[in-house]
C-alpha positions in Angstrom: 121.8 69.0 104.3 123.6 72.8 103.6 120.1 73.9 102.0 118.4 72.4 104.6 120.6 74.6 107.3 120.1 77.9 104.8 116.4 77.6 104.7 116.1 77.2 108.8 118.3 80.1 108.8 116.3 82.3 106.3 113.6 82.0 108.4 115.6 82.2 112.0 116.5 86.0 110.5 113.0 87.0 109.1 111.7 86.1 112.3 114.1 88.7 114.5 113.5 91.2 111.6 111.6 94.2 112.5 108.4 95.0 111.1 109.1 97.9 109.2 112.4 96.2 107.5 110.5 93.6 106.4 108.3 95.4 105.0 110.9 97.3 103.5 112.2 94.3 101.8 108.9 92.6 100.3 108.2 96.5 98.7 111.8 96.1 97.4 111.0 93.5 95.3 107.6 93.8 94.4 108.1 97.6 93.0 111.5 96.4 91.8 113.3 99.6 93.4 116.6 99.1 95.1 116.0 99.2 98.7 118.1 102.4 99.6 114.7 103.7 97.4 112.4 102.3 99.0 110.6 104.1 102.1 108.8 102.8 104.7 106.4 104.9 107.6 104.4 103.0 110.2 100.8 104.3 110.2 100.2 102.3 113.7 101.7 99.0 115.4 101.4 96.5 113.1 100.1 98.7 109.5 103.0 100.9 107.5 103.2 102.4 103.9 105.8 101.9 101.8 106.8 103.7 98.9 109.4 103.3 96.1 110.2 104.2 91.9 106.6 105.6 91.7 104.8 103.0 94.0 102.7 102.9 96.9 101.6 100.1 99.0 100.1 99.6 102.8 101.4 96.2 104.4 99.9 94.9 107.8 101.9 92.6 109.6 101.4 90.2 112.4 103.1 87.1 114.4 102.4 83.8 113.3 103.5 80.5 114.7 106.2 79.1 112.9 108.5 75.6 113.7 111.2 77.0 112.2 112.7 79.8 114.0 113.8 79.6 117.7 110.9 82.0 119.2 108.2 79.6 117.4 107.0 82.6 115.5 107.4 84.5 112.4 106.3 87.9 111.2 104.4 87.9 108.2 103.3 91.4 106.4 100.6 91.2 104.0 100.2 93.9 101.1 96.5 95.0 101.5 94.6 95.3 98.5 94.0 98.7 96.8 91.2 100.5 97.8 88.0 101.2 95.5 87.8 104.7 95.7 91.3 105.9 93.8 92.1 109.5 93.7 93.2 111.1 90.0 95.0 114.4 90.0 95.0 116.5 86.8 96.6 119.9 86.7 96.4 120.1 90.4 92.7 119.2 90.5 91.7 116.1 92.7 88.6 114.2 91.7 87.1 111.1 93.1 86.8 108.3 90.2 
């Protein structure tokens, strides 16, 4: 029953969480930087950047319905994939790969 009570109220505190330090958190761990490294910058309402230890990442995040915290919804960010077109600098030259 006490795991049952600290699962409902992991997901009570995701859920009134901002955005941005949930993001925050999941770039944490992922880059496994401490958090007071990790940086986060909203590029619009629901899309920020985080960076950390060398890293970079964009996470968009959204409201989803959820039964288990008291708003009946969670937020949920979502690393987005790199892109195809990467950017390689040499000696201060920028080429497309």
């Amino acid at each position: 029953l006490a795991l049952v009570g600290l699962l409902v109220v992991g997901a009570v505190v995701e859920g009134c969480a901002s955005m941005g330090s949930i993001v925050r958190t999941r770039a944490s761990r992922e880059f496994r930087c401490d958090l007071a490294s990790t940086q986060v910058e909203a590029l619009d309402e629901h899309a920020y950047r985080a960076t950390a230890c060398g890293h970079e990442a964009t996470y968009v995040c959204s409201h989803q319905p959820s039964t288990f915290s008291w708003s009946g919804e969670d937020t949920v960010c979502v690393r987005e994939a790199p892109s195809a077109q990467h950017t390689v600098v040499i000696n201060n030259i920028a080429s497309g790969r």
